[in-house]
C-alpha positions in Angstrom: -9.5 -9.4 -5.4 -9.3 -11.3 -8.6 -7.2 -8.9 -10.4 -3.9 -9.7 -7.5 -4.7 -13.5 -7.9 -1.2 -14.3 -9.9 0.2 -11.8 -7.3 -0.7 -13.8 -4.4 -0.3 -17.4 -5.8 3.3 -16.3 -6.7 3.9 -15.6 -2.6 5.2 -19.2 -1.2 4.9 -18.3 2.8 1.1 -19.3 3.3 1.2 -16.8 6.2 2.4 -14.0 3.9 -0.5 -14.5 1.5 -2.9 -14.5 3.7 -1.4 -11.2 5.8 -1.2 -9.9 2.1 -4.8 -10.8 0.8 -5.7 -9.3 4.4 -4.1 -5.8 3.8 -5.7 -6.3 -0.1 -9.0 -7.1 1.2 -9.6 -3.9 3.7 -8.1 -1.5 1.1 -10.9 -2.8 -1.3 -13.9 -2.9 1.4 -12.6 0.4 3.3 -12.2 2.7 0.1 -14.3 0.7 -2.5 -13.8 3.6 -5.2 -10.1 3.0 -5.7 -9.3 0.8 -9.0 -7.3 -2.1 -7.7 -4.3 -3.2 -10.3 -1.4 -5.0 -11.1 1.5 -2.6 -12.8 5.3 -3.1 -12.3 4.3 -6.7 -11.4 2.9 -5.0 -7.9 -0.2 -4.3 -6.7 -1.5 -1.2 -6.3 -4.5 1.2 -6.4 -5.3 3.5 -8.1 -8.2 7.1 -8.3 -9.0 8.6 -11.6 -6.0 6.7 -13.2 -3.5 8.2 -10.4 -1.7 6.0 -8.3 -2.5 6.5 -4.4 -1.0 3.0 -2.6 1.3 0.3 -4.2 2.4 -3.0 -2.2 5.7 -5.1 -2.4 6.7 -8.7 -0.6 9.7 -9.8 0.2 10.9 -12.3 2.6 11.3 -9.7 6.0 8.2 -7.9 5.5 5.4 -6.4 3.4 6.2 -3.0 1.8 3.7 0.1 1.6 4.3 2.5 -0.7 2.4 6.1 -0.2 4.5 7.9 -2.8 7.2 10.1 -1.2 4.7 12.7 -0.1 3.0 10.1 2.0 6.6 9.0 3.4 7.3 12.4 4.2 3.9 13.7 5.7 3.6 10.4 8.2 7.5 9.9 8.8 7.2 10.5 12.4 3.8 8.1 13.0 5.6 5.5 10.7 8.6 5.5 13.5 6.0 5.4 16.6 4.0 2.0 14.9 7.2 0.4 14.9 8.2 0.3 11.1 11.1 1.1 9.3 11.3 3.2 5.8 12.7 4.8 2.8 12.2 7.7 1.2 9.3 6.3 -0.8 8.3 3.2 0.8 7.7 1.8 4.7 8.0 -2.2 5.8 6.1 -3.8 8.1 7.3 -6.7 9.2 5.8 -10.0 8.7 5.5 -10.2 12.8 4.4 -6.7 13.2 0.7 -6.1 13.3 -1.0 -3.5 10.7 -1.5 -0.1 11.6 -4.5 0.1 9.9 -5.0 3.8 11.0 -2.1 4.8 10.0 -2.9 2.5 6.5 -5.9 4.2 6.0 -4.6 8.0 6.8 -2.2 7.5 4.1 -4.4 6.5 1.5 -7.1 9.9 2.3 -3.6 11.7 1.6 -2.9 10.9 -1.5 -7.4 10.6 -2.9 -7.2 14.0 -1.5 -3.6 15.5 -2.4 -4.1 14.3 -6.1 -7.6 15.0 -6.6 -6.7 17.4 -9.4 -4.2 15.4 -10.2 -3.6 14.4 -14.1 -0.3 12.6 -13.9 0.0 8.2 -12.7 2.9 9.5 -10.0 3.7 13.1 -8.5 5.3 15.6 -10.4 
């Protein structure tokens, strides 16, 4: 967790941090293989030096970012938990609770669609 330290300081809604260190804190326990790192200014994680799962803040809500394969393979379970979403990212709102299911079906998605993967991002 030490690594997203400036991240989280940098987040002035106390409740936001902590929902944030939260999210950090089960992706790290739950798959303790995947490199944790700041790039872009955003945390993320990383296998074998391949991106799997990247987070953003802003005001409204926390945003998850699966890569647009992960959009597009859980579009319709991203809809049914509630959240909104982009081509490449979802949000869950700050009042919202974490689908951590859904979190941590997106994640084995992308360990084990870019296991042979050579490349940070999707070709």
């Amino acid at each position: 967790m030490e690594v997203f330290e400036p991240f989280l300081t940098r987040i002035d809604n106390p409740d936001h941090r902590i929902r944030a260190e939260e999210v950090f804190n089960w992706v790290i326990t739950r798959f303790p293989n995947l490199v944790p790192k700041i790039a872009w200014n955003q945390p993320m994680f990383t296998d074998h030096d391949t991106f799997i799962i990247g987070f953003s803040i802003s005001k409204q809500h926390m945003a998850v970012a699966p890569e647009e394969a992960g959009i597009h393979r859980f579009s319709e379970e991203i809809v049914q938990a509630g959240y909104d979403h982009t081509k490449g990212l979802l949000r869950i709102r700050w009042n919202q609770p974490v689908d951590y299911s859904l979190l941590e079906r997106m994640i084995e998605f992308n360990i084990l669609d870019k296991q042979d993967c050579s490349t940070f991002w999707r070709k």
